[in-house]
N, C-alpha and C positions, 0 to 999 in steps of 0.2 A: 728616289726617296721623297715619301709626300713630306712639304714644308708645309708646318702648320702656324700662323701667326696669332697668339692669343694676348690681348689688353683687353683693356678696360677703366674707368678713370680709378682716379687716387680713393683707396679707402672701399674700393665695388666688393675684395674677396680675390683681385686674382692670383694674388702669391698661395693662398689657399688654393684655386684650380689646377696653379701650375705643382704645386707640391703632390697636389692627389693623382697627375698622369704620370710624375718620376714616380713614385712609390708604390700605386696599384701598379700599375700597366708599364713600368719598366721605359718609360719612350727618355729618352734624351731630353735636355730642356738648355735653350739656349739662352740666359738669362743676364739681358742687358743691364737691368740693374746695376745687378753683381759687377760686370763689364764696365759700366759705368764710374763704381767704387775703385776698380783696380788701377785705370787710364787717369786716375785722379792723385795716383799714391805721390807721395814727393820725392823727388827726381825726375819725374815722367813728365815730357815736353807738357802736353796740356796743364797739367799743375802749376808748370813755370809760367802758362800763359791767363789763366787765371786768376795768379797772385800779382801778376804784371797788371794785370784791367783791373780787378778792384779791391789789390790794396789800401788805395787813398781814400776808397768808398767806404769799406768795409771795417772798422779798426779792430775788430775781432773775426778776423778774417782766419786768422791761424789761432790753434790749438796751442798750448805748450811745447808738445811732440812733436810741433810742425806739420802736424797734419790740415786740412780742410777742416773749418765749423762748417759744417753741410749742413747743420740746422738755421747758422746764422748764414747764411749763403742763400739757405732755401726762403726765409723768412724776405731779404731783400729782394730779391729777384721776380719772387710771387708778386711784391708789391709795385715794382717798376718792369711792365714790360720789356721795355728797350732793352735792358739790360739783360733778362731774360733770354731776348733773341740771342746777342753776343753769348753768353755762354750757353746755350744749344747750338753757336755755332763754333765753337770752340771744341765742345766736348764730341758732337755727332759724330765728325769723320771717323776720329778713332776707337770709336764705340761700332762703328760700321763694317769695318775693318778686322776688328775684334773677331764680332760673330760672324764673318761670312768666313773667318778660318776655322771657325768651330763647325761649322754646317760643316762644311769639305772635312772633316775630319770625323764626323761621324758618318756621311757620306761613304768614307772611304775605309770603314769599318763595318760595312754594310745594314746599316739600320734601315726599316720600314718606313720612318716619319720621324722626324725632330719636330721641338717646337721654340717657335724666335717667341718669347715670353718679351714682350716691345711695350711698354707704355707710351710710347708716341708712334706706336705702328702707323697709321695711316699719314697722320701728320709728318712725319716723313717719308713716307711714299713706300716702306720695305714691303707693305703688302701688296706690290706690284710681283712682290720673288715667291708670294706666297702660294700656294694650290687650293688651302682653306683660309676662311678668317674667322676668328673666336671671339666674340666682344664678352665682358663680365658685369653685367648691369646692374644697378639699384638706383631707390633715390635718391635727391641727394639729403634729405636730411638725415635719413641711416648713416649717409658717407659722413655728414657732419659730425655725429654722435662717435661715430668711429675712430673718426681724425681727430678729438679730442681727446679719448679715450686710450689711442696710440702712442701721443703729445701729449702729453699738461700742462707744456709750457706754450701751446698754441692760443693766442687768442680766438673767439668766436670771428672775429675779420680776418685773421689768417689763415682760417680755414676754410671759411669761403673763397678768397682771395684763389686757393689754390683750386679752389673748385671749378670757378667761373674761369681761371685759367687755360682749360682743359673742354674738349668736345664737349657736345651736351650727350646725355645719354638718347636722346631720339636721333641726333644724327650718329652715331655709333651703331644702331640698331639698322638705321636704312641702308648704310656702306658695309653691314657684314654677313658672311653665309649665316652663321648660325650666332644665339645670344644666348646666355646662361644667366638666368634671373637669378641674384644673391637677396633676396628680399626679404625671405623668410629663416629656415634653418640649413647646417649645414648636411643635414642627412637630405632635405629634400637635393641639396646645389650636387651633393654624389649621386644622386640619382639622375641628375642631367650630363651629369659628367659622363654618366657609364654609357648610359642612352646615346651620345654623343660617338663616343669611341665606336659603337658599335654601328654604326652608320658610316664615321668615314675611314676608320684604319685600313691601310691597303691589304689585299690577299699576297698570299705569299707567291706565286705568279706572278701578278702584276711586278711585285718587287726585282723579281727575278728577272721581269722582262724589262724593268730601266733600267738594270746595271747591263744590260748590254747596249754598247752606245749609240748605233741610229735609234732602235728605240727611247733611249732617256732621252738622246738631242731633240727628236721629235714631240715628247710630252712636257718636255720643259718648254719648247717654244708655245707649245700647244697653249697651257698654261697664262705662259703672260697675253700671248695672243687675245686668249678669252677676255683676260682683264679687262683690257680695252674695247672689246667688242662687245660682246655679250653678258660681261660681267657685272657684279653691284654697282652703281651711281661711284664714282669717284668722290674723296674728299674735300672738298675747296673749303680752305680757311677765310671767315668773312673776315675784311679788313676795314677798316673803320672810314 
């Protein structure tokens, strides 16, 4: 099964990409996000463990319902790095976890290609498990206009904040196979979307020939193999 990894930064259009390969083209979509949202609900170790760190920080930290303010969560965190890190490291593991039982499970309901829909795809490394990578680009003043437009309650510095947060779009273009420009409308982004598909979706042979197992062991290794060797520039985050 080809694994396909598609991001892109906050506000580029990729929940739009990733909606137009569930709906036209039927592929599976493994969406961390969502994943994200759920590994967060209350009860769930990670929620214990990020109302433990920033309670004391946060004083609208919880909702009524006891649920996460993920707005006010997202607002602090943009703003203080460090803090930032501690909760991507709290939350990754079992957001990693998550989806690599959803892979294996459409895996083993034979599908052609899924796709890990990762906003911090590279920056966490999952695009070492990937066979393709999908980045979703635009400026960023579009991405501004959009982040406010999504928001109202976002300031003009919080949403930059979140911008500057996150890859730039030229190094997202250099570490990916392919890049889908969101810059203009969305009939031209289908039209790179379909163009897309029909370049790398696997044949039905091929598919045929990794569910038998020397062969999948062999193109999976093949795969990360490449990565490393032959493949895109790797991601390295500059550190101050």
């Amino acid at each position: 099964m080809l694994i396909v990894g598609l991001t892109g930064g906050i506000a580029c259009g990729k929940s739009t990409v990733s909606r137009r390969l569930k709906d036209k083209y039927k592929i599976p979509i493994v969406d961390a996000d969502k994943i994200a949202r759920d590994v967060v609900e209350p009860g769930e170790k990670v929620y214990k463990d990020i109302v433990e760190h920033f309670k004391d920080k946060i004083p609208e930290l919880l909702l009524e319902d006891g649920h996460l303010n993920r707005s006010i969560l997202g607002k602090y965190v943009f703003s203080n790095p460090d803090d930032l890190k501690i909760l991507n490291g709290l939350t990754h593991p079992a957001i990693r976890y998550a989806m690599a039982r959803e892979v294996i499970s459409y895996y083993m309901k034979g599908y052609r290609m899924c796709i890990l829909d990762v906003p911090l795809l590279f920056e966490g490394g999952l695009d070492t498990f990937c066979g393709i990578t999908v980045s979703v680009i635009c400026d960023n003043e579009t991405r501004l206009e959009r982040l406010q437009v999504r928001d109202i309650t976002l300031s003009t510095e919080d949403a930059r904040n979140r911008i500057k947060s996150q890859m730039s779009m030229e190094q997202r273009t250099e570490v990916s196979d392919y890049v889908l420009n969101n810059n203009t409308t969305v009939v031209d982004l289908y039209q790179q979307i379909d163009d897309l598909i029909k370049k790398i979706r696997p044949t039905t042979i091929r598919t045929m020939l990794e569910y038998f197992p020397p062969f999948g062991i062999v193109s999976a290794g093949a795969i990360v193999a490449t990565r490393y060797i032959h493949g895109k520039p790797r991601y390295v985050k500059k550190t101050a």
